[in-house]
N, C-alpha and C positions, 0 to 999 in steps of 0.2 A: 667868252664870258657866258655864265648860265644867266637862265634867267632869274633866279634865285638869288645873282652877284651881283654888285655894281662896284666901279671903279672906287666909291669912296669905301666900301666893304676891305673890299680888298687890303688897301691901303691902314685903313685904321686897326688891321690886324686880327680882325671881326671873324674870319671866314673857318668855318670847322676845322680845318689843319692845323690851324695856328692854334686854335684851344687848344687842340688835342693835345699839339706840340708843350701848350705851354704847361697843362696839369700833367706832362710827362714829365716833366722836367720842375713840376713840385711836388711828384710822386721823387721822383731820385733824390731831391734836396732832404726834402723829409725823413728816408732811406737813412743818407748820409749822417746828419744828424742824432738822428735816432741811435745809430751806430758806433756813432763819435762819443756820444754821451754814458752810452754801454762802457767801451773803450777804455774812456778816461775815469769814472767809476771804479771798474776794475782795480786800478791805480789810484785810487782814493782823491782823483782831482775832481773838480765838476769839467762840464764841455766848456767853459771862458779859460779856464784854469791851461786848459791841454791845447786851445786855439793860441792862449796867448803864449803859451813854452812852444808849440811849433813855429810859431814867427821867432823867437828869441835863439832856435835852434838854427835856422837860417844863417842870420850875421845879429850881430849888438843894434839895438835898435832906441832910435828916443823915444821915452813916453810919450809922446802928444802924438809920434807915427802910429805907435803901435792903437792908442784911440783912435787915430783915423783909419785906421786898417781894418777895427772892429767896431767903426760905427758906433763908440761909447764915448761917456764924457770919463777926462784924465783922472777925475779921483776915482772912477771905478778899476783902472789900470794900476794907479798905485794899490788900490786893496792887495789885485790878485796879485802884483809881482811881490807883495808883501809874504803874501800865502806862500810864494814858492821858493823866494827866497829863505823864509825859514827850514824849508823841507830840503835846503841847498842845491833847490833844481835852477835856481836863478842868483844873479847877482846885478847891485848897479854902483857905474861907476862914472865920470867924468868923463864928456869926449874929449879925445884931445885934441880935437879942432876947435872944439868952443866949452870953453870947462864949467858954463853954465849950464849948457844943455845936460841931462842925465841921459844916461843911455842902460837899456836895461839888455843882460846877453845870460844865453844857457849857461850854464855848469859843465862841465863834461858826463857830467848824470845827468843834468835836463837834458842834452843832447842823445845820450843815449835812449832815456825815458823818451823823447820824442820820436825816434826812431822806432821804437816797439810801440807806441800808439800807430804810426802808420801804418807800420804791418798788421797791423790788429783789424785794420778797414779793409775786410775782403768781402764787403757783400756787392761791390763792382766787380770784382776781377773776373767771378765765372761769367757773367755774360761779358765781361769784354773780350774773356776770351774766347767767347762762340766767335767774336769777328775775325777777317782777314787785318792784317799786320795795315792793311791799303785801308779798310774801313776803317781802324782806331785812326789812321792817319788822317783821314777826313772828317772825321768825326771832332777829333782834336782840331782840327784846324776850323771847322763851322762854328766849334765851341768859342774860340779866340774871337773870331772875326764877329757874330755875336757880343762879345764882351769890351771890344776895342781893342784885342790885346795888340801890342807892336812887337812885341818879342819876335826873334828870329825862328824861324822855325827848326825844329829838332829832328831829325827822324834815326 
């Protein structure tokens, strides 16, 4: 310990690395964002518009999931799958496990439009690909464990 640190520094997350770490890491959020918003622009969406068809491109999903997915309240979700279902990048339909719930899922154009928004976010890939194949692996994996993730690990 310097003399500069004490056990509760440490611990509360106080300690110059950890800022560093943490404006690094809303230096890349912002990045990302910023990028996303270009992106989906491009494609005449806003960035809620192109977040919310990239979750819909995954699997069919309920409205109140995809709200809690993105941290909004449900009628802001109905707006945009309103948006996208007319533009026929989305559709919503009954689950058939409970045909109350709505489920909202891409199009096979949303799907593909979500696709070419992904490829469209390359302002990570050249530094990620300065790293070894082992540092994105670690890297990825700090990020998880960081986040809670339980997912099995990929490599």
């Amino acid at each position: 310990m310097t003399p500069h640190t004490s056990a509760g520094t440490r611990r509360s997350g106080n300690d110059p690395v950890t800022r560093e770490v943490v404006e690094l890491i809303g230096t890349v959020v912002a990045r990302y964002h910023e990028e996303y918003e270009l992106a989906a622009a491009d494609h005449s969406l806003t960035g809620a518009q192109a977040r919310v068809l990239a979750l819909l491109a995954r699997e069919p999903t309920p409205m109140r999931q995809v709200a809690r997915q993105l941290k909004c309240e449900p009628s802001n979700v109905t707006g945009i799958v309103d948006r996208l279902e007319s533009r026929g990048l989305a559709v919503r339909r009954a689950d058939q496990a409970d045909r109350r719930v709505k489920l909202a899922a891409a199009t096979e154009e949303g799907i593909d439009l979500a696709e070419r928004l992904r490829e469209a976010l390359d302002f990570a890939r050249e530094p990620l690909a300065g790293l070894t194949p082992d540092e994105r692996t670690v890297l990825r994996d700090l990020l998880q464990r960081m986040l809670g993730d339980k997912r099995p690990e990929e490599d």
